[in-house]
N, C-alpha and C positions, 0 to 999 in steps of 0.2 A: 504494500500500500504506500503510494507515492501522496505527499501532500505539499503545499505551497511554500517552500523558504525562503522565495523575497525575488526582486528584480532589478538589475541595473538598466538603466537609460541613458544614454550619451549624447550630447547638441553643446558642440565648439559656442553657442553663446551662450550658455546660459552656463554659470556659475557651480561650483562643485559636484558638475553630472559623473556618473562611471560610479559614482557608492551606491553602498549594495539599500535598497529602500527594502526594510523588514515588514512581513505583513500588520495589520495594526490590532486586529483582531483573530481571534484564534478558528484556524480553517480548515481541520483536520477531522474526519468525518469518525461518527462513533462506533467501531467494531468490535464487536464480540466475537470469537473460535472457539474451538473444543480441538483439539487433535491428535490424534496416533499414529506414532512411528514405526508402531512393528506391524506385519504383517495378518499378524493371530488378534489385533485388536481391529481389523477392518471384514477380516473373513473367518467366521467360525462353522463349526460343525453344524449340521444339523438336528433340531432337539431330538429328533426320532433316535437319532446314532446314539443316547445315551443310554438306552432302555434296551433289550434284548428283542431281535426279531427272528421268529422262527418261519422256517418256511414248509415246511410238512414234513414230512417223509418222503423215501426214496426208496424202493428197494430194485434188487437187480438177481438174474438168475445166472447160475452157474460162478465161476473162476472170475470171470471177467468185468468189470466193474467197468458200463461207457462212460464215456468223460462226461463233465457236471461244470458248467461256469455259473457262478450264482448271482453274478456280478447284476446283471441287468432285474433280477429280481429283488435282490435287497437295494439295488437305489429307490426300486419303484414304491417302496416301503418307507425307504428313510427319507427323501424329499429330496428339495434342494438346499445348498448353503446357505446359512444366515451371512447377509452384509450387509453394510450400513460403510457411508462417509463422513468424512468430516464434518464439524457443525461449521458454520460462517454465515456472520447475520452481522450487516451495514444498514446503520443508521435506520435500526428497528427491523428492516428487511429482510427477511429468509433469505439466503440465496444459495445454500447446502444445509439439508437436514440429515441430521444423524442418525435418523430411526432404522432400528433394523429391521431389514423386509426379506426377503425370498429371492435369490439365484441374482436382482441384478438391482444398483443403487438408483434413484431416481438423479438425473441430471441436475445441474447446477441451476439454477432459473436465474436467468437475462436479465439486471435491473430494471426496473421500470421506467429510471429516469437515470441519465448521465451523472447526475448527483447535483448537489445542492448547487447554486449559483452567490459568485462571494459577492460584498457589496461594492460597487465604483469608488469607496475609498477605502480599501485595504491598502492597495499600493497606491500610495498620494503621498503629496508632497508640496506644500502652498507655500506661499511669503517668498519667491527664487522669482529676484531682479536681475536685470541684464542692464552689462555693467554700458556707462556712457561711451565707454573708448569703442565698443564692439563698433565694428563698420554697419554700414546697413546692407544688407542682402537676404536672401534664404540660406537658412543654416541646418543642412536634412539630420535628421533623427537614427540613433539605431537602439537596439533593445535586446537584452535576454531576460528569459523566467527560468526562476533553477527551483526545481522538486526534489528533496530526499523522503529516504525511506524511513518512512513512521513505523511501520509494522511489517513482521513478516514471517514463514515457515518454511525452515531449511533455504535461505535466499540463495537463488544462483544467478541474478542478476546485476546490476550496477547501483550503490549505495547514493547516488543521486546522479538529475536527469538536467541537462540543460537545454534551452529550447528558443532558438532566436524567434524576435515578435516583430510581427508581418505590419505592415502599411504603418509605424511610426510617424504621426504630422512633424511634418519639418517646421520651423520654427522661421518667422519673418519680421527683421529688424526695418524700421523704416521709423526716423528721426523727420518729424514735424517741423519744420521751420516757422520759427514766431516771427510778426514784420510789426513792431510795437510804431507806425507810422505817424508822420502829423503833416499834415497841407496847410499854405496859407492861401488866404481865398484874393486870385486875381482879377477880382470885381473891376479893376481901373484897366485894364488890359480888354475886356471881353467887348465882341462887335455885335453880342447878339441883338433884336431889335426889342423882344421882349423875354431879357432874359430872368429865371427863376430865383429874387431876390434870396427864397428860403434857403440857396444851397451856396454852397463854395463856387466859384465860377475858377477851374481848369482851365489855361493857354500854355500849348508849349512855348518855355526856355521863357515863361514869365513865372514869379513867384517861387517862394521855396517849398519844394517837402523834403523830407528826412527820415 
């Protein structure tokens, strides 16, 4: 059982990316098991095999005694084997029952659902300003999620998994220009015949702005 141990994100503008972001809430889903290692705890005899089974009599004439295989009659007596599997139950879910049945285990059942969904901020990370010097352009994103193993029996797999994360939004720097301006109004300059006394009256290369 693989569960969430955090993520790095990397973007050249934005300020201390590449550390590892730990999840914030706990995202490891609740498993129960029962399990057996040996053999004789997953396949036993059958109850019949405990008890004596007799299969009649047999008699034969003369010296010669034909041959006798009893095999196929005393199975037909004592059953089939008892087996059962492991138990394994996720997050309330059955999905191997132990019970012991007759000659073959029932299969594992399918989850129902891929599992719980975590919340949009587990892995978050607010208050990360981008510093004045950064130039302006797009600055593209990249990303891993790394999962270790919470649980497991007899592992013969890899003790954690890492996994680059697909379509990362790039990141776009674009510095505003402020124009804190002032005009002076070239009222004595203008030819208009009825010009607009409410505004400034504009003439080029008459009056100052700044």
């Amino acid at each position: 059982m693989y569960t969430l141990d955090g993520a790095v994100l990397v973007n050249a503008a934005i300020p201390d990316t590449g550390s590892m972001m730990m999840p914030k809430e706990p995202v490891t889903p609740k498993v129960e098991y029962i399990t057996g290692l040996s053999f004789d705890e997953h396949v036993k005899p059958p109850l019949e095999s405990l008890t004596s089974v007799h299969l009649g009599d047999k008699s034969a004439k003369g010296r010669t005694i034909p041959p006798y295989n009893p095999s196929s009659a005393v199975e037909s007596h004592i059953g089939d084997l008892m087996v059962k599997n492991d138990r394994l139950v996720i997050d309330d879910e059955l999905i191997m029952d132990d019970k012991e049945v007759r000659k073959s285990a029932p299969k594992p059942v399918k989850p129902a659902t891929k599992g719980k969904n975590i919340s949009d901020k587990v892995l978050y990370e607010d208050g990360k300003t981008i510093d004045t010097q950064v130039q302006n352009g797009i600055y593209e994103s990249s990303g891993q999620v790394f999962y270790t193993l919470s649980d497991s029996v007899n592992p013969e797999g890899e003790t954690s998994l890492v996994f680059d994360i697909d379509d990362v939004n790039p990141v776009k720097v674009h510095t505003p220009v402020v124009c804190d301006y002032s005009i002076e109004d070239a009222r004595k300059w203008c030819q208009l015949i009825k010009p607009d006394k409410s505004l400034y009256q504009l003439v080029l290369e008459k009056g100052l702005w700044y």
